[in-house]
PyMOL CGO cylinders between C-alpha atoms (Angstrom):
from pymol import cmd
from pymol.cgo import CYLINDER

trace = [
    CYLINDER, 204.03, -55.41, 18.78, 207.03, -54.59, 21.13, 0.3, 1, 1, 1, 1, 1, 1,
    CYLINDER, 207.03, -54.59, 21.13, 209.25, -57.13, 19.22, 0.3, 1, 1, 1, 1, 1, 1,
    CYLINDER, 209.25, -57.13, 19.22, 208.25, -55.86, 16.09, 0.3, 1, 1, 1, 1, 1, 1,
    CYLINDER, 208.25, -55.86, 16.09, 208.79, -52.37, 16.91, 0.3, 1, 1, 1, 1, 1, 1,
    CYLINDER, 208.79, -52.37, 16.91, 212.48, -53.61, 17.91, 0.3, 1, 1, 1, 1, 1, 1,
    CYLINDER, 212.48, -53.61, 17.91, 213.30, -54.47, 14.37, 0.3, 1, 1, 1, 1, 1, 1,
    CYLINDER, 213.30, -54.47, 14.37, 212.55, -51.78, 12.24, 0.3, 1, 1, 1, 1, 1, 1,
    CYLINDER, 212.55, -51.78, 12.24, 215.80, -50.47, 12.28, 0.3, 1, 1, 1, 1, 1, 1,
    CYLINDER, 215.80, -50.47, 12.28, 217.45, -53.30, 11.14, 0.3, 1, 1, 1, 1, 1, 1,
    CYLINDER, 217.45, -53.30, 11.14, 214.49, -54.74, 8.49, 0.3, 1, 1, 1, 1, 1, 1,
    CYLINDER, 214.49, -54.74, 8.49, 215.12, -50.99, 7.05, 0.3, 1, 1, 1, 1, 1, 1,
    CYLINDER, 215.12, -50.99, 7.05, 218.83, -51.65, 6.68, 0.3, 1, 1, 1, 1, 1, 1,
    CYLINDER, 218.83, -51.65, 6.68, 218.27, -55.00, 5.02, 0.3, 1, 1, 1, 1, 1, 1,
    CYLINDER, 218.27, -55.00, 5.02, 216.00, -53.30, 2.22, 0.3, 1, 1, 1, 1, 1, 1,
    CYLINDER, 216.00, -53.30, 2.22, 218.95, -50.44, 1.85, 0.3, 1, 1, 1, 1, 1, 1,
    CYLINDER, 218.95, -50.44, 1.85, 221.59, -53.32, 1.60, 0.3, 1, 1, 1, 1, 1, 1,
    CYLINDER, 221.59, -53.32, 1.60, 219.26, -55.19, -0.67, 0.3, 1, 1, 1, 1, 1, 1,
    CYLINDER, 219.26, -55.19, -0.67, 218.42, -52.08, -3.17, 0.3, 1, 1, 1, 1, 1, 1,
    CYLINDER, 218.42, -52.08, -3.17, 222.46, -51.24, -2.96, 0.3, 1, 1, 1, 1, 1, 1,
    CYLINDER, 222.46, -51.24, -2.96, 223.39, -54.74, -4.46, 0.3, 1, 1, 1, 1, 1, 1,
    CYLINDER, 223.39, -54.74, -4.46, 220.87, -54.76, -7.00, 0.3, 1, 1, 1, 1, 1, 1,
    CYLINDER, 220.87, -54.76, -7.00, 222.12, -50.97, -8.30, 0.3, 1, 1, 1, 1, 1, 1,
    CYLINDER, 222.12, -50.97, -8.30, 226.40, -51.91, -8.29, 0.3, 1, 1, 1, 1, 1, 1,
    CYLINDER, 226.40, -51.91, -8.29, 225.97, -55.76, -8.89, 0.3, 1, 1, 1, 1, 1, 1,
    CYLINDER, 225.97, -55.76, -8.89, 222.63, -56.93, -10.02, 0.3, 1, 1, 1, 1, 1, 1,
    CYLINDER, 222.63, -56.93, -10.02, 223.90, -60.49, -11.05, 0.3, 1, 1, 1, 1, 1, 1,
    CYLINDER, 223.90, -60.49, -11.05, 224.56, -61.11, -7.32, 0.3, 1, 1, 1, 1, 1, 1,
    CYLINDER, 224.56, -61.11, -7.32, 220.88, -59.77, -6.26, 0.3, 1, 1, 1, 1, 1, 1,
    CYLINDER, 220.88, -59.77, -6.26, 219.32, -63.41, -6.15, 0.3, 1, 1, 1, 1, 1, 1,
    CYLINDER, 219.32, -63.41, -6.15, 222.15, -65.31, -3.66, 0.3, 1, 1, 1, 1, 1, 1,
    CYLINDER, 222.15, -65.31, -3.66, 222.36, -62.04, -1.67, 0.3, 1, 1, 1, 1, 1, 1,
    CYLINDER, 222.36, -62.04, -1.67, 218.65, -61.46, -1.24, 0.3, 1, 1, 1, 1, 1, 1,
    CYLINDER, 218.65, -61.46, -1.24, 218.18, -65.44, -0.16, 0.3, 1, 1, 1, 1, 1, 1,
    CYLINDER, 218.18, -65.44, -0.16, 221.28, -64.97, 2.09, 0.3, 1, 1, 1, 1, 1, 1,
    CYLINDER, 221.28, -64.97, 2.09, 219.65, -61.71, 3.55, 0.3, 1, 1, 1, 1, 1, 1,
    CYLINDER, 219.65, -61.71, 3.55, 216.35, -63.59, 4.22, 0.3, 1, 1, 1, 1, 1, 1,
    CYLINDER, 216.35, -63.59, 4.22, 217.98, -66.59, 5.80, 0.3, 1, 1, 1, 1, 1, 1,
    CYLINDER, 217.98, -66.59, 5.80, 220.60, -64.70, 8.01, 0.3, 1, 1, 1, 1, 1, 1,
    CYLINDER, 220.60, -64.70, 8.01, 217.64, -62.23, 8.99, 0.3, 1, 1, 1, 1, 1, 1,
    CYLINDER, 217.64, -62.23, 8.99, 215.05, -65.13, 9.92, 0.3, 1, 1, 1, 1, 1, 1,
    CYLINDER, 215.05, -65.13, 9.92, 217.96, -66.58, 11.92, 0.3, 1, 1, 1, 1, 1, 1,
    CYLINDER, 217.96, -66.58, 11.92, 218.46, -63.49, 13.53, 0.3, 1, 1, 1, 1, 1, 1,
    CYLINDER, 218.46, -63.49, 13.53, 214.73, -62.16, 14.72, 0.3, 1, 1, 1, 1, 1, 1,
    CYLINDER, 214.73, -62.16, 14.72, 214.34, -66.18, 16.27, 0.3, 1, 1, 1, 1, 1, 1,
    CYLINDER, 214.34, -66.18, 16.27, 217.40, -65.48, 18.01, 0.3, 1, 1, 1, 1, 1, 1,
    CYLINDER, 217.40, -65.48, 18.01, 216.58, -62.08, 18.92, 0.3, 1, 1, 1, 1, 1, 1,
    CYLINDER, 216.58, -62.08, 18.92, 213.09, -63.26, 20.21, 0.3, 1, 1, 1, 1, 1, 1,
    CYLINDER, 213.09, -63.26, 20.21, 214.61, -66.00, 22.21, 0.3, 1, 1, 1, 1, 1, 1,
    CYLINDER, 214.61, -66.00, 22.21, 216.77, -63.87, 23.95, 0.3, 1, 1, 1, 1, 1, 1,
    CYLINDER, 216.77, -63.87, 23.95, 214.21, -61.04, 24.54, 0.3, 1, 1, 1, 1, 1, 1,
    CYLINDER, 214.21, -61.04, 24.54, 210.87, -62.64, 24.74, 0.3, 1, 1, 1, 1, 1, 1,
    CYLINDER, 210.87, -62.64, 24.74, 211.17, -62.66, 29.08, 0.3, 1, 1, 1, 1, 1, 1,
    CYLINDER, 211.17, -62.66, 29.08, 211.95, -58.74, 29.10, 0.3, 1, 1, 1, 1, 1, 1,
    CYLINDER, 211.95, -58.74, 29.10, 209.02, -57.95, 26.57, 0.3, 1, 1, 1, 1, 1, 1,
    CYLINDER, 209.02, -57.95, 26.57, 206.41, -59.62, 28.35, 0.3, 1, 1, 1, 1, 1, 1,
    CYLINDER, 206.41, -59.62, 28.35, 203.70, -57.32, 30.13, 0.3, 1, 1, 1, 1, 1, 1,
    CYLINDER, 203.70, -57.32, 30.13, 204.90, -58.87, 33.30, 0.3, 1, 1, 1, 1, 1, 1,
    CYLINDER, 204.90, -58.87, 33.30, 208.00, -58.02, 33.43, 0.3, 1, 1, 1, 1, 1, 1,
    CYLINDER, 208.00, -58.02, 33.43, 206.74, -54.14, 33.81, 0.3, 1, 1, 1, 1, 1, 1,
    CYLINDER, 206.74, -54.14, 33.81, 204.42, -54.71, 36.35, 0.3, 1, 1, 1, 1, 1, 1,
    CYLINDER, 204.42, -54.71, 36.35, 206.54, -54.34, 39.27, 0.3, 1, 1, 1, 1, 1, 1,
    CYLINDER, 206.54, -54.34, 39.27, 204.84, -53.41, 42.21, 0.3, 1, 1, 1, 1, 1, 1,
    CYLINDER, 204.84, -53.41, 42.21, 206.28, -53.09, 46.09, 0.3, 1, 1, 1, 1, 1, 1,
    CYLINDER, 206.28, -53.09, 46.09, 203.11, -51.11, 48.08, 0.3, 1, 1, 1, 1, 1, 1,
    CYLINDER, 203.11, -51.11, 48.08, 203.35, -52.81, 51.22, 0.3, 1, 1, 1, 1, 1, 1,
    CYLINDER, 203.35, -52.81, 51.22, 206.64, -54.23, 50.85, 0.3, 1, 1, 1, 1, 1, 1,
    CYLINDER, 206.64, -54.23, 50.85, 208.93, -54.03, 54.05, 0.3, 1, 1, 1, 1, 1, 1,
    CYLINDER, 208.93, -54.03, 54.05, 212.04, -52.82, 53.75, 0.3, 1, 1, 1, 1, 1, 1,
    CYLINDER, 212.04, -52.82, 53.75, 215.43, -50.96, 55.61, 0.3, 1, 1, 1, 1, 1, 1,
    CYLINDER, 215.43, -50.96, 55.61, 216.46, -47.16, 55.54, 0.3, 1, 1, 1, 1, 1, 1,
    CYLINDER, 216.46, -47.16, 55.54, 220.43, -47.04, 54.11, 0.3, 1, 1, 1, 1, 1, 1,
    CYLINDER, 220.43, -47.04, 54.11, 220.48, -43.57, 55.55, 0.3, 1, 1, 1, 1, 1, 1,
    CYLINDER, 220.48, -43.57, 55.55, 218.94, -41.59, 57.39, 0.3, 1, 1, 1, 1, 1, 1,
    CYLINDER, 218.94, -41.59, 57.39, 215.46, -40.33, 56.21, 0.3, 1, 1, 1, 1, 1, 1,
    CYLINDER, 215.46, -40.33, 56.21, 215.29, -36.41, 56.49, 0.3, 1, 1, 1, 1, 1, 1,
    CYLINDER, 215.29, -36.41, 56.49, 212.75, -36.46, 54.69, 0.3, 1, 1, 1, 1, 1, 1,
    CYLINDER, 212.75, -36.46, 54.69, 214.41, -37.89, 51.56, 0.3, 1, 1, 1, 1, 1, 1,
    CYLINDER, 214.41, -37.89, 51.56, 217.01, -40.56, 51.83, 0.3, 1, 1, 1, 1, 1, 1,
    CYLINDER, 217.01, -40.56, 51.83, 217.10, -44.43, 50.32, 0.3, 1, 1, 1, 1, 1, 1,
    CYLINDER, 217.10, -44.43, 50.32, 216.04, -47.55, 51.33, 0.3, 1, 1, 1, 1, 1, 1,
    CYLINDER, 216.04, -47.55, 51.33, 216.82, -51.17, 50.60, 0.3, 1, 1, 1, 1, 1, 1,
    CYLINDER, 216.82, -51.17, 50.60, 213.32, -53.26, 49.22, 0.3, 1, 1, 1, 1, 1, 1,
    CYLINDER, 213.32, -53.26, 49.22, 213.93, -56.80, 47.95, 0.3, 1, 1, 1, 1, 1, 1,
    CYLINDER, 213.93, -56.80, 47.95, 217.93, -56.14, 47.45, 0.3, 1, 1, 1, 1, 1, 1,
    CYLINDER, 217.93, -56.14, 47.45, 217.03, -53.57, 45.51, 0.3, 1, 1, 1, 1, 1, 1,
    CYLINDER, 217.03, -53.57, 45.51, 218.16, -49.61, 46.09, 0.3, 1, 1, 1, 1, 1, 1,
    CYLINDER, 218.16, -49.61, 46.09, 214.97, -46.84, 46.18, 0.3, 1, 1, 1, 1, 1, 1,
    CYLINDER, 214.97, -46.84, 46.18, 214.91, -43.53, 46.45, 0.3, 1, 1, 1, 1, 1, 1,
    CYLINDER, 214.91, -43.53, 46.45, 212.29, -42.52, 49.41, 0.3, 1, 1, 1, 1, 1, 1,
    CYLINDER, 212.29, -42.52, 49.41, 210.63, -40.39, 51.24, 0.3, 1, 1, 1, 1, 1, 1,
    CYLINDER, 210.63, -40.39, 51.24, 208.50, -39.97, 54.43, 0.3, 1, 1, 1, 1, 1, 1,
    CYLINDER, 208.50, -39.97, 54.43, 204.79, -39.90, 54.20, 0.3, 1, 1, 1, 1, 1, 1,
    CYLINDER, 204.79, -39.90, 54.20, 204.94, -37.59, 57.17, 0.3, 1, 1, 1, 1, 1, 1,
    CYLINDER, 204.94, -37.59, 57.17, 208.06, -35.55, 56.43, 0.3, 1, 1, 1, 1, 1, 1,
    CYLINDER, 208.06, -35.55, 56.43, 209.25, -37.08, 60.13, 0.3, 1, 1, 1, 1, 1, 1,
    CYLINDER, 209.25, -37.08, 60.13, 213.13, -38.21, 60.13, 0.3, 1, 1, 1, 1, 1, 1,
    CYLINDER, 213.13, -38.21, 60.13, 213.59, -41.98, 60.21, 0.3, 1, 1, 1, 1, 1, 1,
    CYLINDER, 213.59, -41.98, 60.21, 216.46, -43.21, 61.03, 0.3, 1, 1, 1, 1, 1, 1,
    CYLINDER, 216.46, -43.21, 61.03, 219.54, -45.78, 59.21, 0.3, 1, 1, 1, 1, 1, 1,
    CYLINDER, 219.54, -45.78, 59.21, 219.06, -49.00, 60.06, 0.3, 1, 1, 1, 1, 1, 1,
    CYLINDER, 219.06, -49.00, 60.06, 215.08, -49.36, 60.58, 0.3, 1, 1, 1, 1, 1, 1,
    CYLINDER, 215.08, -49.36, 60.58, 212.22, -50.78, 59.15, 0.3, 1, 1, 1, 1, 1, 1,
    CYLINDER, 212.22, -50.78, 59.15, 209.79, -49.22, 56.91, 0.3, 1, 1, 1, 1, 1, 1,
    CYLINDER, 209.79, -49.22, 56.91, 206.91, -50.02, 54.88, 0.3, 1, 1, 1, 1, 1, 1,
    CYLINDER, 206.91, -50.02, 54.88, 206.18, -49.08, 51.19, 0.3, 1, 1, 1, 1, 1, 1,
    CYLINDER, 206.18, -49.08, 51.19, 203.39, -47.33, 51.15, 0.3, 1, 1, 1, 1, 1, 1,
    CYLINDER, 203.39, -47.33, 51.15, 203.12, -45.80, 47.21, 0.3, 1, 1, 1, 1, 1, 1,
    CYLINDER, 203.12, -45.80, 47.21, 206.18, -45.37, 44.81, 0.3, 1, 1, 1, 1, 1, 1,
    CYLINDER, 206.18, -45.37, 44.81, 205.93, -43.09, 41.96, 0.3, 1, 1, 1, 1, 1, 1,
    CYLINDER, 205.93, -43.09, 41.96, 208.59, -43.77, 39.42, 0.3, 1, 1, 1, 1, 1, 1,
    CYLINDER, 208.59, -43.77, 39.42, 211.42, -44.50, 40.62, 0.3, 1, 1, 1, 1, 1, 1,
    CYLINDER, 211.42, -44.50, 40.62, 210.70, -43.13, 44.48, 0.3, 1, 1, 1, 1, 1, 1,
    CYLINDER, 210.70, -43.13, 44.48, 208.84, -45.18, 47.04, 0.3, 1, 1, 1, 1, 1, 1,
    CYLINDER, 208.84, -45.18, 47.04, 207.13, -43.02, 49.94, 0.3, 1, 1, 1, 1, 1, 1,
    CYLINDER, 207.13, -43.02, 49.94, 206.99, -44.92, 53.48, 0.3, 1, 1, 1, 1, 1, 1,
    CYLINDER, 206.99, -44.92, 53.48, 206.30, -44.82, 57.04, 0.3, 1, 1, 1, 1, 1, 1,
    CYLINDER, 206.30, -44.82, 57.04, 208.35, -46.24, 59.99, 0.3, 1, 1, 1, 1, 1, 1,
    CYLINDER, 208.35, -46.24, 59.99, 206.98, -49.12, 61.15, 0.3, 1, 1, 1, 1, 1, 1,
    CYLINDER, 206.98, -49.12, 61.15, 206.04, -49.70, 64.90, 0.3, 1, 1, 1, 1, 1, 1,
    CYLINDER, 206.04, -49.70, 64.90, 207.59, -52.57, 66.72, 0.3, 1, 1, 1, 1, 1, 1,
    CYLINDER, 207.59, -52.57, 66.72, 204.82, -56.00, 66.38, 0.3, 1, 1, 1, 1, 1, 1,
    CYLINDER, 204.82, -56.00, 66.38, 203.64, -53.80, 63.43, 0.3, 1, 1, 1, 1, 1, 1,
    CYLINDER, 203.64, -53.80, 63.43, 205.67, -56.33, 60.84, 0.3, 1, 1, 1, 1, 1, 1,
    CYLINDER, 205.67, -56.33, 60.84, 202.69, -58.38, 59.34, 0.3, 1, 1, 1, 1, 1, 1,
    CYLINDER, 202.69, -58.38, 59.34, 203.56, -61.26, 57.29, 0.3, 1, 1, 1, 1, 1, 1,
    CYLINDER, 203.56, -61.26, 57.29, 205.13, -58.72, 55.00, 0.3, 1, 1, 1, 1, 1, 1,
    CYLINDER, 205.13, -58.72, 55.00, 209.06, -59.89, 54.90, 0.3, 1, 1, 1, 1, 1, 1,
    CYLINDER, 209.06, -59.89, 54.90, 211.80, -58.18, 53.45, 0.3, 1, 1, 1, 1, 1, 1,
]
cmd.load_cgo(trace, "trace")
C-alpha cells in the first residue's frame, strides 16, 4: 500500500500528459499512450527495486531499550549520547547530571529522545555498544 501510495503523483501526471496529447495531437495518442505505459512499467519496477528495503515494516521498527551506549556531553539533565554510531538526544531518568564520556543504558526513547540511567561499574550485562 506504501508503494502504491508513492505513485500517485506521478500515475496522475501520466493521465494529464495522456489527455493533453489526445486534445493538440490525437493522431499521436496510440504510440504515445504505449510509450507512456512501457516507460511507466519500467519505471514503478525500478522504483520498487530501489525502495522495496526502506518500505518494509522492518525497517520502522527500530528499537534501542536496553541498548548501552556513551554520553557526548555532559547530561544536565538533557544532553546527547552516542547508541550504535548513531547521535540521540537524551535525558536522565532521574534528572541527576551524568557526565561526558560514560556509560549509560537506554531505558525508553520517545521519538527521537532516548531517556537513560548511568550505569554502575560490573552493571554492563551482555548489552554492548
Amino acid at each position: 500500500m506504501k508503494f502504491i501510495l508513492t505513485n500517485v503523483e506521478e500515475f496522475a501526471f501520466l493521465i494529464i500528459a495522456l489527455y493533453i496529447i489526445h486534445s493538440l495531437w490525437p493522431e499521436f495518442f496510440i504510440t504515445a499512450l504505449i510509450v507512456s505505459v512501457v516507460g511507466f512499467s519500467i519505471f514503478v519496477i525500478a522504483k520498487w527495486y530501489i525502495l522495496k528495503d526502506s518500505l518494509s515494516e522492518k525497517h520502522y521498527k527500530y528499537d534501542i531499550v536496553g541498548e548501552v551506549g556513551i554520553t557526548v556531553d555532559t547530561l544536565s539533565p538533557e544532553g546527547h549520547v552516542r547508541v550504535r554510531g548513531e547521535l540521540w538526544k537524551a535525558r536522565s531518568i532521574d534528572n541527576q547530571e551524568i557526565p561526558k564520556g560514560v556509560e549509560v543504558r537506554i531505558e525508553r526513547r520517545v521519538g527521537h529522545k532516548v531517556f537513560v540511567t548511568q550505569i554502575s561499574v560490573g552493571d554492563t550485562n551482555d548489552t554492548e555498544k
